[in-house]
N, C-alpha and C positions, 0 to 999 in steps of 0.2 A: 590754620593758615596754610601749612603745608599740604592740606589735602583739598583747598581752596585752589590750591597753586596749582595743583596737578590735574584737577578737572580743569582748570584753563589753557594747560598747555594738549590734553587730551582734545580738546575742543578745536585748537590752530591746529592740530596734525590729522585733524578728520579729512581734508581734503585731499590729501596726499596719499591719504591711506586707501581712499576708497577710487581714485587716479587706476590703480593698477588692475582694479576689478575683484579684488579679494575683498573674504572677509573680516567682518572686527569685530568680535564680540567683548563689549564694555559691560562693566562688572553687573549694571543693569538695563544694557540697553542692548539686543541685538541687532546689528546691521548687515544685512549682505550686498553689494554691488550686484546686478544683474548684467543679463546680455539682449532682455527684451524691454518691450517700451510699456512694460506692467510692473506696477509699484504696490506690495502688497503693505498696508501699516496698520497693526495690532495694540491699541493706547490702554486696552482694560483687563489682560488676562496678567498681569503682572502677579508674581508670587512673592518677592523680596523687601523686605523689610529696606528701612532706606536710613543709614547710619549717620546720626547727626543734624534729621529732620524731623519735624516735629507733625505730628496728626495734620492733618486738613482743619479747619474751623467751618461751619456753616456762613455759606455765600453763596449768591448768584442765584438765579429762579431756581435752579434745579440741584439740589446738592446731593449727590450721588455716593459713597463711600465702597460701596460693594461691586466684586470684580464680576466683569464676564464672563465665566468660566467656563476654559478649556480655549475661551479664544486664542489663546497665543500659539497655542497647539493645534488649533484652528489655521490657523493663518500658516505655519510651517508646514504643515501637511499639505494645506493647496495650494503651497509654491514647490514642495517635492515635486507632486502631482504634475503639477505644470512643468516642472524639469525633464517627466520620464514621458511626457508627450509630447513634446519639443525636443530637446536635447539642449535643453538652455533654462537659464536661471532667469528669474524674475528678480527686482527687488525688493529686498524686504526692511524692514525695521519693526523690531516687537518691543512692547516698553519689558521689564521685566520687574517693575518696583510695583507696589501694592497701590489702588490707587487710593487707600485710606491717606499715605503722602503726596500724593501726585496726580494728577489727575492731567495727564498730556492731549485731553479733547475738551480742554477747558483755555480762554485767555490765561496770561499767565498771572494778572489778577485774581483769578480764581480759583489758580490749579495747585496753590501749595498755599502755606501758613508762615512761612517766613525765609528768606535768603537763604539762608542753608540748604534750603532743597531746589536750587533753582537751576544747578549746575548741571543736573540730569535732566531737568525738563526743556533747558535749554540744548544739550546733547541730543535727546529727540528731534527734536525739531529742526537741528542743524542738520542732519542727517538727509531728513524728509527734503528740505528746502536744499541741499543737494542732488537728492537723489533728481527729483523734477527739475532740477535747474540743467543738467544732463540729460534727460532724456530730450527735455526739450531743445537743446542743439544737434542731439542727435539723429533725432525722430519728428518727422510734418505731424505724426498723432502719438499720444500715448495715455495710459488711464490708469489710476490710482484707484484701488479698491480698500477704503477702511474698515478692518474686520470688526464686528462686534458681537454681543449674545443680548438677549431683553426676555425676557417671563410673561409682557404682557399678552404675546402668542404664541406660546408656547411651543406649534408644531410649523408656525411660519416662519419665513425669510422678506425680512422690509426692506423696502428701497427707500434711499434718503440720498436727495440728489439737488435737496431745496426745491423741488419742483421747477425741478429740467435745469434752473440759473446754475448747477457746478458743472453740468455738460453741455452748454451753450455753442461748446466750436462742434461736438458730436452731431449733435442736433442739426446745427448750421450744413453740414457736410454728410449726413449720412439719417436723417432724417429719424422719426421717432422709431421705428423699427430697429436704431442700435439699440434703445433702452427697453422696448417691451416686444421687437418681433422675436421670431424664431429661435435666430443665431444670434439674439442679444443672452445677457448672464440670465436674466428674469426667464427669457421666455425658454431655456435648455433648463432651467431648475423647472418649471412649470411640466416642460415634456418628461421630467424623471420624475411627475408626482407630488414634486413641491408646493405647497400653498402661497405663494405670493401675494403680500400685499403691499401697495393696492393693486389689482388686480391687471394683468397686461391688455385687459381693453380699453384704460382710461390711459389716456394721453400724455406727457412724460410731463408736461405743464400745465396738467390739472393740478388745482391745489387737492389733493386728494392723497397726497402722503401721511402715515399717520403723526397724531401728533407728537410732538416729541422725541420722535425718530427719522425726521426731515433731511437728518444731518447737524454732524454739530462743528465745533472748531475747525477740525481739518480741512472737511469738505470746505466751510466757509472760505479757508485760509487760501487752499490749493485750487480750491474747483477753477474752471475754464473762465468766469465770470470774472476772473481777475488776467492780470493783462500779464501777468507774470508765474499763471497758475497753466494746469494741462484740465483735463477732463476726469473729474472725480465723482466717487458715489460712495457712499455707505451704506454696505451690507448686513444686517442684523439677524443673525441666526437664533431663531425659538432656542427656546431650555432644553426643549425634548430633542432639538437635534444634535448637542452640545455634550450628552453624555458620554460614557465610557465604553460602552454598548458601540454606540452608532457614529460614535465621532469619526471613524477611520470611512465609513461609506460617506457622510456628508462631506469630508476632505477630497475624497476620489471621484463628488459630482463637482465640487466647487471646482476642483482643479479643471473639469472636461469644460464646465462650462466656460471657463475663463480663456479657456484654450479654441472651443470653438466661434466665442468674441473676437479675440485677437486673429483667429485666421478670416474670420468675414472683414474685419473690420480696420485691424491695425497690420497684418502680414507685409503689405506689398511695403509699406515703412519701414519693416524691419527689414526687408529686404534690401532697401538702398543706407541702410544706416551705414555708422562709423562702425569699426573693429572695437567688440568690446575693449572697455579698458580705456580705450582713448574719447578724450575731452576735445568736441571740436568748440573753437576757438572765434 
């Protein structure tokens, strides 16, 4: 009960906390407040056991148990990255619980096996649903990248964006060229050698995403498609780009990439934004 109590009062004080621009790391959950209009969110590299929650149960088409790995350290490296080429923070949120209890790229039907563990999945996603609820007062554009890892290509990077419906205002305003030209993320991974799939000459609204990796929860929840969402996509990094070897070179393309997006595409935004830290109203 008392530790019932305490993720609920952890949860009223999120917004206060994250007001000032600092960050909050919860026991499993990392948050950082940014100063750009890039929302970096990691749902499957979690390493933490999750105390007083029980296993997942199988449910849902797809039941997943095993982590992305290194994703989380994925995602923190290419919001470094993006740091020491800008001089500014991105936001971020990494889950850090295991997702054999938790699974925060699932409804929440699906993402745990009973109450107990709902406190943290709901802390995720308060988070997220801040983060974007801010940038969108503060920014005309901004984009949510959900980091993932997948085996089934091992040396590629998939794009899941629901077939173009989570960037529908990108689209709208900056035509397909933000999701497969040059100085989109796809086609600056493609120019350093990358395999991208599907490939940057099919259209951002072919169905021609692969399956499975279209996008899942997040994208759903956040992408542009909703009237209260920004412009989202998921990222899936092969296994081979994920290891121990080469994770620190794939962090310092994903940061360039995310970075030479953001200046074709979202800069002159940031330019007229609010002073970190402050919430316009």
């Amino acid at each position: 009960m008392v530790r019932a109590l305490h993720r609920l009062l952890l949860l009223s004080i999120l917004p206060v906390l994250l007001i000032s621009g600092a960050s909050f790391a919860r026991e499993l959950i990392l948050v950082e407040a940014g100063e750009l209009p890039i929302i970096l969110t990691a749902p499957h590299g979690g390493r933490e056991e999750v105390p007083g929650c029980s296993l997942r149960t199988p449910t849902g088409s797809r039941f997943v148990t095993g982590a992305d790995l290194n994703t989380d350290l994925l995602a923190r490296d290419i919001a470094g990255e993006i740091t020491r080429l800008t001089g500014k923070r991105p936001y971020l949120v990494i889950a850090r619980f295991q997702r054999r209890y938790i699974d925060a790229n699932r409804r929440a039907d699906e993402a745990y096996a009973e109450s107990g563990c709902a406190a943290d999945y709901d802390f995720y996603h308060a988070a997220i649903r801040r983060f974007v609820d801010e940038v969108r007062a503060k920014y005309p554009a901004a984009m949510l990248f959900d980091i993932h890892g997948q085996a089934a290509y091992r040396d590629s990077i998939l794009r899941g964006t629901h077939h173009g419906a989570a960037v529908t205002r990108l689209l709208a305003r900056a035509g397909a060229p933000a999701v497969t030209g040059p100085d989109s993320v796809f086609g600056q991974f493609a120019k350093m050698g990358y395999r991208i799939i599907p490939a940057n000459d099919t259209a951002p609204t072919d169905r021609v995403e692969a399956k499975n990796y279209t996008g899942g929860h997040t994208v759903l929840l956040y992408g542009s498609h909703n009237a209260d969402g920004i412009d989202t996509m998921q990222l899936e990094f092969g296994r081979d780009l994920r290891g121990q070897i080469v994770i620190g070179q794939t962090a310092k393309d994903g940061g360039q990439a995310v970075v030479a997006f953001y200046r074709r595409y979202l800069e002159q935004s940031s330019a007229t934004a609010a002073p970190a830290g402050v919430l316009s109203r």
